[in-house]
N, C-alpha and C positions, 0 to 999 in steps of 0.2 A: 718481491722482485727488486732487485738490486738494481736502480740507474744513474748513467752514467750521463751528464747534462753538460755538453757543451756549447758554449756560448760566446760570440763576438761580442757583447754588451751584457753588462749586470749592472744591478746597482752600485756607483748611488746613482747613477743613471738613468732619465726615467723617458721612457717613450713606450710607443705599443708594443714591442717588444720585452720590454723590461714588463711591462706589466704580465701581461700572458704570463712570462714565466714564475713567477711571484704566486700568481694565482696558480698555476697548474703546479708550483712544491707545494705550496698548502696544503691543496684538494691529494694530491701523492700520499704527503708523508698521510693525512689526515685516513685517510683510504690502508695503511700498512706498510706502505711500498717506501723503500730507501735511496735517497737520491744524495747524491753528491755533484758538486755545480764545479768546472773547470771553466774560468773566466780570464780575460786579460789581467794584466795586472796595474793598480787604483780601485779593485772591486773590495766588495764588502769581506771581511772573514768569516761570517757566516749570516746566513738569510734561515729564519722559522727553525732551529736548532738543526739545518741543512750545513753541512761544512763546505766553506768556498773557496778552492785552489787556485791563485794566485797566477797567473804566469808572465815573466817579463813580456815588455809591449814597448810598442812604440805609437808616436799620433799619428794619425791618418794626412794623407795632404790634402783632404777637402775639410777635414770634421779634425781640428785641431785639438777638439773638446774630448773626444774619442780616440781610443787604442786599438791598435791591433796587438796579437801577440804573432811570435812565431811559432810555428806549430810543433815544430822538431828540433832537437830531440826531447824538449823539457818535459813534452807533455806525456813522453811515453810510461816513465815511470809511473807516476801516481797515477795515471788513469790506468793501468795492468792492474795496480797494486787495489784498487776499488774495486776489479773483479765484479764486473758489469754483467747482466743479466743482459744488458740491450745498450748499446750506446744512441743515445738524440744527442746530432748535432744541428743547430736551432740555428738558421740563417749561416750555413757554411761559406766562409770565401778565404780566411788565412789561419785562425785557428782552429776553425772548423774542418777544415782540409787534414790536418793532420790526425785530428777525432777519424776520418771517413777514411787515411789510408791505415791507421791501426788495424781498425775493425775489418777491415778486409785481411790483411796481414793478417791478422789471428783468429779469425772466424769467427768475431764477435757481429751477434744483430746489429743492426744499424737501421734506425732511422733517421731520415734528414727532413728539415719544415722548414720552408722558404717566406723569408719576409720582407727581406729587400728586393725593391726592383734594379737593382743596378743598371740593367740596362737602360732604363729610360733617365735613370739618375745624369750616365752619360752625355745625354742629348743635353742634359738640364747645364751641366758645367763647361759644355761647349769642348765635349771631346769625344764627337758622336763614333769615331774611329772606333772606341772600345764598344760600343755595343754592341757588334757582333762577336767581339771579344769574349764579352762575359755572360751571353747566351752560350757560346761555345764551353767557357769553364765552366759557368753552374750547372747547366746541362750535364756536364760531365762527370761533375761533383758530385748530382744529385742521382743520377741511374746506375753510379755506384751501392747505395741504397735499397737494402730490400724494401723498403715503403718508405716513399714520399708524401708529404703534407704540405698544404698551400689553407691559409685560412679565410678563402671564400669560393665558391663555385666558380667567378669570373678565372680567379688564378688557373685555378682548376683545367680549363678550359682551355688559359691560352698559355699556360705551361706545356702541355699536352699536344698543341697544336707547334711549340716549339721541340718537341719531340722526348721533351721529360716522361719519365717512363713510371708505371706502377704507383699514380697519383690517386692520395685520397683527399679527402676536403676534413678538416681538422676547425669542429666545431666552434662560434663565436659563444664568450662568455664574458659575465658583464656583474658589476659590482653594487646590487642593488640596493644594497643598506646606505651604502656611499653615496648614490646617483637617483634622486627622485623627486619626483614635485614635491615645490616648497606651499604648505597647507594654506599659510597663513600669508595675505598682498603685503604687509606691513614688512616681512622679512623683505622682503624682492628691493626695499630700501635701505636694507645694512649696510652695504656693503659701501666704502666709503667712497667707490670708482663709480657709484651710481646718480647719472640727474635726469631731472625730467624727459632728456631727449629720447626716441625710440634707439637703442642699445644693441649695439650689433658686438657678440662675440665669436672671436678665432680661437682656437685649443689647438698649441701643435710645435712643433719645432721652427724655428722662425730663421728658416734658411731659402736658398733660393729654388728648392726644387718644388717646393709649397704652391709658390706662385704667387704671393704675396703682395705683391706690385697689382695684382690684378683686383683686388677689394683696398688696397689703398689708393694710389690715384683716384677714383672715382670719390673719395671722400673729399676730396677737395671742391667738388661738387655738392656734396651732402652736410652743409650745415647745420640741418635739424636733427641728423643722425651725430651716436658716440660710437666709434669701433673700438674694441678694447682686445690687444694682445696677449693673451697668455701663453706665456713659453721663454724656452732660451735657444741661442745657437750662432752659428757663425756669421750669419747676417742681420744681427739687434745690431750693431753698434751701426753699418750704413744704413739700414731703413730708419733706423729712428734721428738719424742727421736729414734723411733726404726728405721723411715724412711728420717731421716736429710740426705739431698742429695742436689747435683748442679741442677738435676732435676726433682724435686719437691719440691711444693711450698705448706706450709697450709696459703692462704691467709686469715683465718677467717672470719667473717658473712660481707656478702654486701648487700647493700638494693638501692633501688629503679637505677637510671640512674646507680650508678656504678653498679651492678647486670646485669643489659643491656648491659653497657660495654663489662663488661667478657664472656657474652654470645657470644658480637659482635667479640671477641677477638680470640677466640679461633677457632681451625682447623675440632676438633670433639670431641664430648661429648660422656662419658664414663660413665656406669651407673650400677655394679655390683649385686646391692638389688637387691633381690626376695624375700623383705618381704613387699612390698607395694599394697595397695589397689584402686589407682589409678596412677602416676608417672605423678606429675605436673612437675616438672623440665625437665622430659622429651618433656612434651608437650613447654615449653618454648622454650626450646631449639629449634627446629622444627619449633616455630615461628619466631623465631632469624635466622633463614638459617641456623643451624648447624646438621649435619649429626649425626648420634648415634649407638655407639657398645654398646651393651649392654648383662646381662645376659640374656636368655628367663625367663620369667612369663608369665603368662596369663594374666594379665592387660596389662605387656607391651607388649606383642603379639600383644593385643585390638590395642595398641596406630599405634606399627610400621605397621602394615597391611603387612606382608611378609618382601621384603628387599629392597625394592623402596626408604626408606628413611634412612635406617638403617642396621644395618647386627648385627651377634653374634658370642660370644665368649662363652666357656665354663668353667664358674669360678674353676673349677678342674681342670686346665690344664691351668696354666700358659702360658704356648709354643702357645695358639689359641688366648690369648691375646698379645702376640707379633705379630704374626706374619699378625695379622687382622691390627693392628697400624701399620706394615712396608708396608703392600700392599698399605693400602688406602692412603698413604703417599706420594705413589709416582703413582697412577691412581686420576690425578685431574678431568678428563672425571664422573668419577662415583659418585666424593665426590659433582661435578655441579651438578648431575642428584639427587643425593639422596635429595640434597638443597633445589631445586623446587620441590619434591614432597611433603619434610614434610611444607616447607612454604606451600603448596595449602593446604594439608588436614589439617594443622593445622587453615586455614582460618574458617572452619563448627563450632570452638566450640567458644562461646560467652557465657558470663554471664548474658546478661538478658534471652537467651531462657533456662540459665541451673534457672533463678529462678522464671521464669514464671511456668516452671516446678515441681517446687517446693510448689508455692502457689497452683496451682491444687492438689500437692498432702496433701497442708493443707486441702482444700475444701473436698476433700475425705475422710478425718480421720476426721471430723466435721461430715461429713454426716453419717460414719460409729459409731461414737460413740453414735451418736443421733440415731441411728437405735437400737443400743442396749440399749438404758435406753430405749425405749418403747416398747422394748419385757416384757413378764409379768411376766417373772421370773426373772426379775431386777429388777422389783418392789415390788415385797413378801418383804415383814420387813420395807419396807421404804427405802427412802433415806441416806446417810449418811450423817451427818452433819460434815463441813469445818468449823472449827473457826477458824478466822484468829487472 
């Protein structure tokens, strides 16, 4: 199967997003299937012997760090000339738009898989106008689409209830050679960000929709606790002026074994978003042995399954995030128990059944769109002709 992968973000980029798809070329090419990646352009020229097509961009006005591209006409050529069996366009809003009106245009499959919440991003930058804005585009975007993907049931659910149409749930997968308890207590000391105090880590983009302000302030309270940052984004350079403290740390972006490290390192993961659509860091973490306070969502509800592996805090009250870090602090009985459960459930999600998954749901939107060019009122006027 020939695919055709369009993306608002690729490498060197890294967030849940980038990863997903990193893991799903792999597990692709690894499986037979041919994939070619159409990405903004600052992206890689080629990912896993995947060729990466380039296309002029511009920065976002919230994510300076991040590109858009425009979708037309650049991207028509080379993506005709790849001769797609199915186009995925992977979190559609400006290059991705231009992937979803081809494939219509030319009667190529289309699958679309939603991973930003934008709307609620809205709320987060204080331009709550757009959100019913961009319910109304993605909405639009996305039931364009023979088969939609949301990657957790919650999405699932209140995509659906926003009137997103023909939504499947598109498996979580998880990188276990990379992310697992560390054997031996002496490592959980390497790590040179590590002292005695009980260690609280964040994993994640370090901007404002995170909610970040909501497990800092409270450390100003917490002298016996260290929070430690991992990540980058448009809001390091104010929180770490507003939040410079003895404990806390913005250690900036880590990647691969030191990532693992910090995971291995720390006593428990701290995790305030309620604007995510799956919560891979959380799932890591849980692969890693580390327990997790976090805000309630409904994805992360999905993930923590009650409080076997985790517990909550409420980001409106300060006082329930102290006081949740001072308990678990000193109940090591619980922080053992929560350890072993998120390592076992966290054992169920793997990348190849999340993209075996995935290829049946290409098979599907193949099959669906070929059903609809031989209905007969696809056919009145003729075909449209694609010149490449």
């Amino acid at each position: 199967m020939r695919i055709a992968l369009v993306t608002e973000t690729f490498l060197p980029a890294t967030d849940g997003i980038v990863t997903r798809l990193t893991h799903t070329i792999r597990n692709l090419t690894q499986k037979g299937h041919e994939v070619r990646v159409f990405a903004p352009a600052g992206s890689v020229s080629s990912f896993s012997g995947v060729e990466v097509t380039s296309l002029p961009g511009f920065p976002y006005p919230f994510y300076p760090e991040k590109r858009f591209a425009w979708p037309l006409p650049a991207l028509v050529k080379p993506l005709l000339d790849a001769k797609p069996d199915v186009i995925h366009a992977a979190g559609p809003i400006v290059l991705g738009m231009g992937a979803v009106l081809i494939a219509k245009r030319c009667h190529i499959p289309l699958v679309a898989s939603y991973h930003t919440h934008l709307a609620v991003y809205a709320k987060r930058y204080n331009v709550p106008f757009l959100g019913p804005v961009s319910w109304f585009y993605l909405r639009n975007l996305h039931n364009l689409a023979d088969v939609s993907l949301a990657t957790s049931h919650a999405m699932v659910r209140e995509l659906r209830e926003h009137g997103f149409r023909r939504m499947r749930y598109w498996p979580r997968g998880l990188d276990h050679a990379a992310f697992q308890p560390q054997d031996s207590p002496e490592k959980k000391r390497a790590w040179s960000l590590r002292d005695d105090r009980f260690t609280l880590l964040y994993v994640g983009r370090i901007a404002h929709e995170k909610d970040l302000r909501t497990i800092l302030e409270p450390m100003k309270l917490l002298p016996e606790a260290h929070l430690i940052l991992v990540g980058d984004g448009p809001a390091r350079a104010e929180l770490t002026v507003d939040y410079a403290s003895a404990n806390v740390t913005f250690a900036g972006p880590l990647y691969g074994r030191d990532l693992a490290e910090a995971y291995a390192s720390a006593d428990l993961f701290v995790f305030p978003s309620v604007t995510e659509t799956l919560g891979l860091v959380v799932m890591e973490a849980m692969a890693s042995g580390l327990p997790v306070l976090a805000v309630k969502s409904e994805p992360t509800l999905e993930l923590l399954k009650g409080e076997r592996n985790g517990t909550w805090f409420d980001g409106a009250d300060p006082s329930t995030f102290i006081a949740q870090v001072r308990a678990l602090s000193q109940d090591v009985d619980r922080l053992t128990e929560m350890t072993a459960f998120g390592v076992l459930r966290a054992q169920r999600w793997n990348w190849d059944h999340a993209t075996d998954e995935l290829i049946r749901t290409y098979d599907a939107a193949i099959r669906l769109a070929k059903w609809k060019r031989a209905r007969p009122e696809r056919r009145m006027g003729g075909e449209p002709v694609c010149v490449e």
